[in-house]
C-alpha positions in Angstrom: 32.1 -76.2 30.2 32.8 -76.2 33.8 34.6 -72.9 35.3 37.3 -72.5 37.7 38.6 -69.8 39.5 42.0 -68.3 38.5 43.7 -67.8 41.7 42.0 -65.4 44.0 41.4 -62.9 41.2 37.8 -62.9 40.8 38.5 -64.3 37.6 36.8 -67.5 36.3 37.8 -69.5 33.3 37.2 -72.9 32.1 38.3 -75.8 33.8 40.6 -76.9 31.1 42.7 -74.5 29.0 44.0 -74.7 25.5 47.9 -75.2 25.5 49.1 -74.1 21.6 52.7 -75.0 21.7 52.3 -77.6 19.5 50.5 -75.5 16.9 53.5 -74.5 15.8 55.2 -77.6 15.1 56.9 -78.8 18.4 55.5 -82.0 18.3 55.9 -82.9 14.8 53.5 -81.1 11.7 51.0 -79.3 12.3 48.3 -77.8 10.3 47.8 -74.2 10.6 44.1 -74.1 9.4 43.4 -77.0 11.8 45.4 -75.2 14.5 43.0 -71.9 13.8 39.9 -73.8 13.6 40.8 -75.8 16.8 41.3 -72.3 18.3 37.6 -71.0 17.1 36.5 -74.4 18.2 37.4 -74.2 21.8 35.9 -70.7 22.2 32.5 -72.2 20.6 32.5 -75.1 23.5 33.6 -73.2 25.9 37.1 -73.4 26.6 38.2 -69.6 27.0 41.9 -69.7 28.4 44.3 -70.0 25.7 48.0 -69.9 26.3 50.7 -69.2 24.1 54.5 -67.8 24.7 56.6 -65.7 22.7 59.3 -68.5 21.9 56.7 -70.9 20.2 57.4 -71.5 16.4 59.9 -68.9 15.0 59.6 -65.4 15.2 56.8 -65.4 17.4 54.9 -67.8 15.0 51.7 -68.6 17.7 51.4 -65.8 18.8 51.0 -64.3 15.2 48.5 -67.8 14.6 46.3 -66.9 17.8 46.0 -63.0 16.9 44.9 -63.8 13.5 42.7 -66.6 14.5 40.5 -65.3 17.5 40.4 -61.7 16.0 37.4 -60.1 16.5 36.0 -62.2 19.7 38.6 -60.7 22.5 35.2 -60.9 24.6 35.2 -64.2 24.4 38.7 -65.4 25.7 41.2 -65.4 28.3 44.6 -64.8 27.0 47.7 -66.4 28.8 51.4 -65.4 27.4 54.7 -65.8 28.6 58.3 -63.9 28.2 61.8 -65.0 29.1 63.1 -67.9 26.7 65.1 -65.9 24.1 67.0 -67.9 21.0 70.2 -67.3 19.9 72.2 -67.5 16.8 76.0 -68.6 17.4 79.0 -68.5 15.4 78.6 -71.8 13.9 74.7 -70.9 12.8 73.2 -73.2 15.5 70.7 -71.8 17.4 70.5 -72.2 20.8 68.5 -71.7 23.4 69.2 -69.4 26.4 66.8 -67.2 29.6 66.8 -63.0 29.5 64.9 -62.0 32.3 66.0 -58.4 32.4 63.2 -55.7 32.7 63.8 -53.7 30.0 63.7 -56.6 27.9 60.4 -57.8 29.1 59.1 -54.4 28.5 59.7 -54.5 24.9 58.9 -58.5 24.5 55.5 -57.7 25.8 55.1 -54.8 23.1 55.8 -57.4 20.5 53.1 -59.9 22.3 50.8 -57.4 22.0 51.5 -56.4 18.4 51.1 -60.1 17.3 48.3 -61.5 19.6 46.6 -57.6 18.0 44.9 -57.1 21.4 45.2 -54.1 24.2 46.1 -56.0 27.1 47.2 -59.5 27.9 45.3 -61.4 30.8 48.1 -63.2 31.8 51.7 -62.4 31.6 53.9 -65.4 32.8 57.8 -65.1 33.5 58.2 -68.3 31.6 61.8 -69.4 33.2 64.0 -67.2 36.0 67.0 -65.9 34.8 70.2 -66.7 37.0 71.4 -63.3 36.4 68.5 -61.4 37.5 67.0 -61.3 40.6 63.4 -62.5 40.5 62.5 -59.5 42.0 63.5 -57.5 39.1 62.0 -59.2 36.1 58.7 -59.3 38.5 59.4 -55.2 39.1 59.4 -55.0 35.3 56.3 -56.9 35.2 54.4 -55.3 37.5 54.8 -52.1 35.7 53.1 -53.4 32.7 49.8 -53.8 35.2 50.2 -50.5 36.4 50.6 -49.0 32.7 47.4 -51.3 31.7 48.8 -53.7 29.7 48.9 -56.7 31.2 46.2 -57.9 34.0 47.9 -60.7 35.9 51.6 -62.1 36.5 52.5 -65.7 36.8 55.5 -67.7 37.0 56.3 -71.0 35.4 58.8 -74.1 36.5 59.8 -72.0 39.8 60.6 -73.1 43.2 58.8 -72.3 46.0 61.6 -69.7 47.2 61.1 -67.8 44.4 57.2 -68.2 43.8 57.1 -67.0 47.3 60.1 -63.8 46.9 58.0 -63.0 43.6 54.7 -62.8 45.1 56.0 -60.6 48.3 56.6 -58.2 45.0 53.8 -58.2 43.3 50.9 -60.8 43.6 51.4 -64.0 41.4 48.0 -65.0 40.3 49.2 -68.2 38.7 51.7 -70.8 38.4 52.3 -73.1 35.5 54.3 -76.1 35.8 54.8 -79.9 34.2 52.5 -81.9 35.9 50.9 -85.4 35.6 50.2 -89.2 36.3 53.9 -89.5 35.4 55.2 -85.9 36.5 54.4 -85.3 40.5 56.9 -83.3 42.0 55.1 -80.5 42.4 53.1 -81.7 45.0 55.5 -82.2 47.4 56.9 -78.6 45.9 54.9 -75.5 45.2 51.5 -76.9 45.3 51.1 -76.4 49.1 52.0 -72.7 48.1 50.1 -72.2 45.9 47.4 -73.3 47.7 48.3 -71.2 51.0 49.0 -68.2 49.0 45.5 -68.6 46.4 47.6 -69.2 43.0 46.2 -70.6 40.6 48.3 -74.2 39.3 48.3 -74.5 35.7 49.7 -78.1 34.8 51.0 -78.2 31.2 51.4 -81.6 29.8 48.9 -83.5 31.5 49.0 -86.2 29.6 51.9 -86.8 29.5 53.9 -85.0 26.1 51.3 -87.7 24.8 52.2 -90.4 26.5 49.4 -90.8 28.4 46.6 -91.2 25.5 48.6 -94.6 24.8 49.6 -93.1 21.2 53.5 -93.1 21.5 54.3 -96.4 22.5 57.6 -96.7 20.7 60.0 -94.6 18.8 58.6 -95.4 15.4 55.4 -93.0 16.8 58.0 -90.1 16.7 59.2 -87.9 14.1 62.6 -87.0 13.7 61.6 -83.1 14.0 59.3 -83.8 17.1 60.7 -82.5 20.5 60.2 -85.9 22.1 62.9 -87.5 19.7 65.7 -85.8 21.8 63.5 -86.2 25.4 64.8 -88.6 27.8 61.5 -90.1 29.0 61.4 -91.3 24.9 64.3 -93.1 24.3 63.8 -96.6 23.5 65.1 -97.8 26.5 62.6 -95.9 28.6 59.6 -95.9 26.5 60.1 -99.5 27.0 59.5 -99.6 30.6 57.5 -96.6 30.5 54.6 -98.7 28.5 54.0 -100.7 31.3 52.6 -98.1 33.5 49.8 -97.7 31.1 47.8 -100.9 31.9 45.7 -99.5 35.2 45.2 -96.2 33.3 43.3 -98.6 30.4 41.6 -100.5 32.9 40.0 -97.6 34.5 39.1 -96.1 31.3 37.5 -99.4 30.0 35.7 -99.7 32.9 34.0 -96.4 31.8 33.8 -96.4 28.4 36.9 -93.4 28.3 39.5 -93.0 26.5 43.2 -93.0 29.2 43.4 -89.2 28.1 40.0 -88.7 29.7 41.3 -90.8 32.8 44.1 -89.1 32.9 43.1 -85.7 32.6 40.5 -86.1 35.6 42.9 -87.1 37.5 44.6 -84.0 37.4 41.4 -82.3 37.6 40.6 -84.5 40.7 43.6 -82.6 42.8 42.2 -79.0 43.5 39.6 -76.5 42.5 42.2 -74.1 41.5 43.9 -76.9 39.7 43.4 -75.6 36.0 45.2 -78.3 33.1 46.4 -76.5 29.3 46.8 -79.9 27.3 48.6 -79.2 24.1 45.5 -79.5 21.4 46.4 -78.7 18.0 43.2 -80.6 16.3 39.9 -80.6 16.7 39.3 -84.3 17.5 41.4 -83.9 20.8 39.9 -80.7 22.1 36.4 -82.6 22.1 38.1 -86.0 23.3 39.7 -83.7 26.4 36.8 -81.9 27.3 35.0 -84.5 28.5 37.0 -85.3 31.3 35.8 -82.6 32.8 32.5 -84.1 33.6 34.2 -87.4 34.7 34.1 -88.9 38.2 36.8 -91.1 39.7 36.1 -93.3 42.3 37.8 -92.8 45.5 39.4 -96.5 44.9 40.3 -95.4 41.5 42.2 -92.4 42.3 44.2 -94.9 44.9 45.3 -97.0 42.3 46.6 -94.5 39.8 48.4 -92.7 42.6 49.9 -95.9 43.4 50.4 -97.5 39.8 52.1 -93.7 39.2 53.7 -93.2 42.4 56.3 -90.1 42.3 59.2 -91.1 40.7 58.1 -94.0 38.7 58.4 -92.6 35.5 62.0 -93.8 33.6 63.7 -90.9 32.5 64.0 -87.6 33.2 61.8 -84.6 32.5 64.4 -82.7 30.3 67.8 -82.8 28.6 70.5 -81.7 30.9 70.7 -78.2 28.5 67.0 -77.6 29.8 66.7 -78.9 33.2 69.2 -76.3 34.4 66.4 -73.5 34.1 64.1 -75.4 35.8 63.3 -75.0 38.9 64.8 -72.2 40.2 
């Protein structure tokens, strides 16, 4: 497995990383065993940055899943966790779904991160969404005294503008940045890429492919479950997916043309735009981590990457990224 450099932190780690939200049942089912044997997988072949947050499952269900499945081989990993999402209970028993981005509060979330993931220190802490009543500078205050006291390595930030990627690492340095980013997701390049690259951060695209789109295997609504977080994403109604399909055809003529699955295509091409460029495709099986981590040794033609950054011009995608419940902590 190839290695890239995380940020400017004399850290290397391989070029693709493990994303494990949907290990705990985002996307549909999942399979614990699979999930841990997925995760023993990717340390056997190579793939050593695994990232997890506290909100994933219930009750800090990954993080509980990743502890008990990498025990024993901390050597052999780089851990990635973030903070901030909190869920609430209401009055009427719904749950809903808020941002705490308070100091002390990050303190003791990260004890519990530790406690569950049963390690010492945690590589790399992410704020995982800016809370409107907190200045940035005082969750990153907070974070940056877990790296003094030892237990955490590196900060990032994820879904940030560049305002406050740039306030945050005048405070303490931001080693990465993790945002949506894709063939069908390119904002950021017009956004806090340039920053990142000015300031050496690390850019950590989650769902590169798409939220599965991409891999050509939700092509209409009956490919969705009714507990899968797509059913309720704008980018999957039927309306959408309908023009959305059509973007797909260049993406399956380039990875006819050499013998590739779109995935592969598709994750190149993200691979294709920077060395500290480092994609976390959700993985929750086996067969997809070995599918993925073969685009790291694919090669796009010059002509090839024009005509996927034409066919997926920013913008093209029909619908938008979130709900408007989510897209207001986006961003900030």
């Amino acid at each position: 497995m190839k290695r890239r450099e995380l940020g400017v932190r004399g850290v290397e780690v391989s070029a693709i990383g493990l994303g494990c939200w949907g290990m705990s049942g985002s996307y549909g089912p999942a399979d614990e065993g699979e999930a841990a044997a997925t995760l023993r997988h990717a340390l056997d072949t190579g793939v050593n940055l695994i990232d997890t947050a506290d909100s994933y499952g219930d009750d800090g269900h990954n993080e509980l899943l990743v502890g008990r499945a990498l025990a024993g081989r901390r050597n052999d990993y780089i851990l990635a966790t973030k903070t901030g999402w909190v869920k609430r209970v209401g009055p009427d028993g719904k749950t809903a779904v808020g941002v705490d981005g308070r100091p002390d509060r990050i303190r003791s979330a990260c004890e519990a991160s530790l406690a569950r993931l049963q390690i010492d220190v945690i590589d790399l802490y992410y704020l995982h969404r800016v809370d409107p009543d907190v200045p940035v500078e005082e969750s990153i205050g907070g974070m940056a005294e877990l790296v003094a006291a030892g237990k955490v390595r590196f900060l990032g930030l994820s879904e940030v503008s560049e305002a406050t990627l740039r306030r945050a690492h005048a405070v303490h340095p931001i080693t990465a940045l993790q945002s949506e980013y894709s063939l069908w997701t390119r904002e950021p390049e017009t956004t806090v890429m340039p920053a990142c690259e000015q300031l050496g951060i690390a850019f950590v695209p989650f769902s590169p492919l798409g939220r599965g789109f991409l891999t050509g295997a939700v092509t209409g609504r009956e490919r969705i479950a009714a507990d899968d977080w797509r059913a309720n994403n704008p980018r999957f109604t039927a309306e959408n997916l309908a023009r959305n399909v059509a973007l797909l055809q260049p993406l399956e003529e380039i990875a006819r043309g050499h013998g590739k699955t779109t995935a592969q295509v598709a994750l190149a091409w993200v691979l294709s735009r920077g060395e500290r460029v480092i994609p976390i495709p959700g993985m929750k099986r086996r067969t997809h981590l070995n599918e993925n981590r073969i685009a790291v040794e694919l090669d796009l033609s010059p002509e090839e990457l024009a005509r996927l950054n034409t066919a997926f011009a920013p913008g093209t995608a029909a619908g938008d990224r979130y709900t408007p419940e989510v897209a207001r902590w986006a961003g900030r």
